[in-house]
N, C-alpha and C positions, 0 to 999 in steps of 0.2 A: 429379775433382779441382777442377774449375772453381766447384762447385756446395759445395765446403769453404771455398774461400778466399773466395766472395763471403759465405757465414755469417759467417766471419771480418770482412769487410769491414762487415758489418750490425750488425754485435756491435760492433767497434773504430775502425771509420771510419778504418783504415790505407793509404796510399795505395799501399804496397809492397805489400798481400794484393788493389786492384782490379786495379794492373798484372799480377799473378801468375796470377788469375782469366781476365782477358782476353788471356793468354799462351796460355792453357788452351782458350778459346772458337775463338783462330785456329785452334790444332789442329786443332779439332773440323771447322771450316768446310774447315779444307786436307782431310782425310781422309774426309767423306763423298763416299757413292758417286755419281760424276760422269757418268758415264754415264743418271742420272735425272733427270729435270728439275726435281721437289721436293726438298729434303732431307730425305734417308731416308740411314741406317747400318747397319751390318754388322759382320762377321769379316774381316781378309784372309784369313784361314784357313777350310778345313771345321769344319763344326760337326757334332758326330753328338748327337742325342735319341732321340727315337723315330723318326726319319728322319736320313740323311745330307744335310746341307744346304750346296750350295757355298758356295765364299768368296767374298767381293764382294757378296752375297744380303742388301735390306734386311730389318733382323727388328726386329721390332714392341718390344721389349724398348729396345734400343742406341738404336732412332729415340725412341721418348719418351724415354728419357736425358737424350739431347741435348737434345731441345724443353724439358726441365723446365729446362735451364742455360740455357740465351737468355732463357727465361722468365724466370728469378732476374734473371739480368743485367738487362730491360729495365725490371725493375717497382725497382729495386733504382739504375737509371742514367736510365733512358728514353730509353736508346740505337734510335731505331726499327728500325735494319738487325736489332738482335736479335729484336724483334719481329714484323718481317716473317720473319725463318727459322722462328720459332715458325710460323706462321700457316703457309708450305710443309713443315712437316713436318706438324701435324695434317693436313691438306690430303691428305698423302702417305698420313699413316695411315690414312686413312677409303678411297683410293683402291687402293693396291699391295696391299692384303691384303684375302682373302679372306673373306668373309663366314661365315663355317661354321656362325651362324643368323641370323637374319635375319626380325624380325616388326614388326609395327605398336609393340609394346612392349619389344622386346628384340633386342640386338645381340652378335653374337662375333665377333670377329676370331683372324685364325690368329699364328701364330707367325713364317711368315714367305710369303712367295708363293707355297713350295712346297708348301706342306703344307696339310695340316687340323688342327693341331693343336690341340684346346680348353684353353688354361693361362690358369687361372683370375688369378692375379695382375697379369698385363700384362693383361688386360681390364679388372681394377680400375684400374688404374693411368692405363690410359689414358683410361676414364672419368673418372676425377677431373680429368686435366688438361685435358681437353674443357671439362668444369661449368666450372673457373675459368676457361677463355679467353674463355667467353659475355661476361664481365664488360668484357674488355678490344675484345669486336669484338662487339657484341651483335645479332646475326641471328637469332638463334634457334636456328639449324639444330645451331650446337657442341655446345650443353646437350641438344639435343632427342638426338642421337646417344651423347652422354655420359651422359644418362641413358639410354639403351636397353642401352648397355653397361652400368652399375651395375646395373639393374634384374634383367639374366641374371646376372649374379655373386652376386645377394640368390638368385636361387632354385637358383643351386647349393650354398648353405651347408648343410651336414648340422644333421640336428635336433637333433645337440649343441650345434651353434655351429660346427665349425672347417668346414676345408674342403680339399679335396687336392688337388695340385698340379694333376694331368689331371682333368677330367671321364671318368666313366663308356666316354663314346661315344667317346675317346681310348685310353684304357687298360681293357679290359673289366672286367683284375682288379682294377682301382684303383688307387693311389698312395698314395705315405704323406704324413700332416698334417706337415709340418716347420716349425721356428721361423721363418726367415726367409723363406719366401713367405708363411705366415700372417700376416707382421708388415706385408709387401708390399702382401698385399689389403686387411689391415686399414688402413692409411695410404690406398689410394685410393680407400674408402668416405670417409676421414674428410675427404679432399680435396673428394670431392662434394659432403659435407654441409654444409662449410662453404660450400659456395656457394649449393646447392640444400638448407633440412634438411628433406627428404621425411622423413614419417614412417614409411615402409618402412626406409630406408635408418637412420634412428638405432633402431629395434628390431635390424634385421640386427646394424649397429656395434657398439651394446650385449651383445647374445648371443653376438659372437664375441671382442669384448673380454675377457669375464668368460673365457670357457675357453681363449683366451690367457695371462692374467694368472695362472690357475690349475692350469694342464695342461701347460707350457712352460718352468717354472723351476722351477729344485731350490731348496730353503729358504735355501742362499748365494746366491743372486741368481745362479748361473752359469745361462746359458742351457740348455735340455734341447734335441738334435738333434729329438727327437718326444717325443711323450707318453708315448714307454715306451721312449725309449735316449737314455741320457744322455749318448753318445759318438758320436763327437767333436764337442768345438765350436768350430764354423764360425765364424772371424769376423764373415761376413755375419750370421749370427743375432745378435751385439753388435749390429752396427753398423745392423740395419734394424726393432732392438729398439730402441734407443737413439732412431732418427728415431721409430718410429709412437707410443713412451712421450713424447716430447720436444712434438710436437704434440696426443698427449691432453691434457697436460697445461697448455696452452694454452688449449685450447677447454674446459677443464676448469675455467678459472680463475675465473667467476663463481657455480659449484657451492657446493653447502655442503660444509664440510668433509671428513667423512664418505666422500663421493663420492672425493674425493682421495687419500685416505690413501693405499691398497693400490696403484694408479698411481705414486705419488710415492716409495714405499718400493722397487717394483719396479724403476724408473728409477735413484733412488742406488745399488741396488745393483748394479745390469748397469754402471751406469759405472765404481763403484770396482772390482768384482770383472774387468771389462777390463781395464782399465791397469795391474791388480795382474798380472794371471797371462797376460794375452793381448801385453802390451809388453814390446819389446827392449829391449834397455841402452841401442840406439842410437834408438828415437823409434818404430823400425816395429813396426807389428804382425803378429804371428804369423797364420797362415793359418789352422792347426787344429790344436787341442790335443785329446791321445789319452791314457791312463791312466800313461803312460808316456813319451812322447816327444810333443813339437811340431813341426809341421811349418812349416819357415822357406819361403814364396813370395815374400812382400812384393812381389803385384801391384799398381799401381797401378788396375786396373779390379775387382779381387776382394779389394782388402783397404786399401793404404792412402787412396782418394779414398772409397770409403763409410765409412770409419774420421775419416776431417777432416771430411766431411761430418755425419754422427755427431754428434761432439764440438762442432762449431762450433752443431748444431742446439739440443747441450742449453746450450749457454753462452748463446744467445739467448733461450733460456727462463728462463734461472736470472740474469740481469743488469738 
């Protein structure tokens, strides 16, 4: 939520959306797990994956979360206290989780302290917000990690392009390609790139862009759960469709035309075909929609703050 309303604020310069934003950040400071000396986040609850994971357990997902909103905030306020919680949470991420590889060139982190688990998207993700922090505290060490991280997420991409949620060495039988971790990885390649644009990393972006754009959506712009079921859809797929579309289209801006089009077609249509069939009467959105019924949750952490987030992403694009 914190990370919709400062869009908002970037977008509109309303003084009602930074107070609402930094309403959101207290939270966040009150409710991470205090018993750790960096800031790192969690579940109060068990979490089951492919492990049962206690509550209170930081998990590598929830903690970059957070560090991506401080971030927003300081680059956005140059508030330094948010800038300093950034810098204890990467801090944290590089420390409290496990390494599950680990080479002169490549880095994976787990899922959370307890496990091994290899997911591919919070690797990317966490890469990317590494490359930008380089910029803000330049030591080397962020980028050099953040790229170790990008570099093992380029060589788990299938030689179609997409990529599965587990590696191999996680799930022996594999996992399925689904729209919104695909959209996950694809955004914290493009994070990297913009910071660092190795030319590894914009072939990867490229190749997984294309079988994205072309494997993931039915010809009305709704989003497809995988490449081969087109049910149910996940709000998250809108809404992490809408971010990784919102910032191609960004860094996409001084391309020629051409380049644009099929990005730009795919973006208006995930937004209008959301708002049309994924929104309430009253503002919130739908959790998941099935061939026949919708399912009402209107989470704040699964569906309305990546949905403001979202929306606020493509209004900065489009204004």
């Amino acid at each position: 939520m914190a990370q919709g309303f400062l869009g908002l604020y970037r977008c509109r310069r309303s003084a009602s959306h930074l107070l609402a934003a930094e309403s959101w950040l207290y939270q966040l400071q009150r409710l991470r797990l205090s018993r750790y000396q960096d800031y790192v986040w969690g579940f109060p609850f068990p979490w089951q994956t492919e492990v049962l994971i206690p509550a209170e357990t930081p998990l590598l997902y929830t903690t970059w979360q957070a560090a991506q909103a401080f971030f927003d905030h300081y680059q956005l306020t140059g508030e330094l206290q948010s800038l300093a919680i950034v810098r204890s949470a990467l801090q944290a991420i590089l420390t409290y989780f496990r390494k599950v590889a680990d080479t002169e060139e490549e880095l994976a982190l787990s899922y959370s302290p307890h496990d091994e688990m290899q997911v591919i998207n919070i690797n990317a993700q966490a890469g990317g917000i590494l490359c930008r922090f380089e910029r803000e505290d330049p030591t080397g060490e962020w980028a050099r990690d953040g790229s170790r991280l990008i570099n093992w997420v380029t060589r788990m991409q299938r030689e179609d392009g997409a990529w599965e949620y587990f590696t191999r060495d996680t799930r022996r039988q594999g996992s399925s390609v689904d729209h919104f971790h695909m959209a996950m990885t694809l955004s914290g390649i493009a994070e990297a790139v913009e910071n660092n644009p190795d030319s590894r990393w914009l072939r990867c972006l490229e190749k997984g862009t294309n079988f994205y754009l072309f494997h993931l959506f039915a010809p009305n712009g709704r989003p497809r759960f995988t490449p081969s079921r087109d049910y149910p859809v996940d709000i998250l797929s809108c809404a992490e469709g809408i971010l990784f579309l919102s910032r191609l289209m960004t860094s996409l801006s001084s391309h020629p035309r051409q380049m644009r089009e099929t990005p730009r077609e795919r973006l208006e249509n995930l937004v209008s075909w959301t708002c049309e069939n994924m929104q309430d009467h009253c503002g919130a959105f739908y959790d998941r929609l099935y061939p026949i019924v919708k399912l009402r949750l209107f989470s704040h952490r699964w569906g309305q703050g990546p949905m403001l987030m979202a929306l606020s992403s493509y209004l900065n694009g489009t204004e």
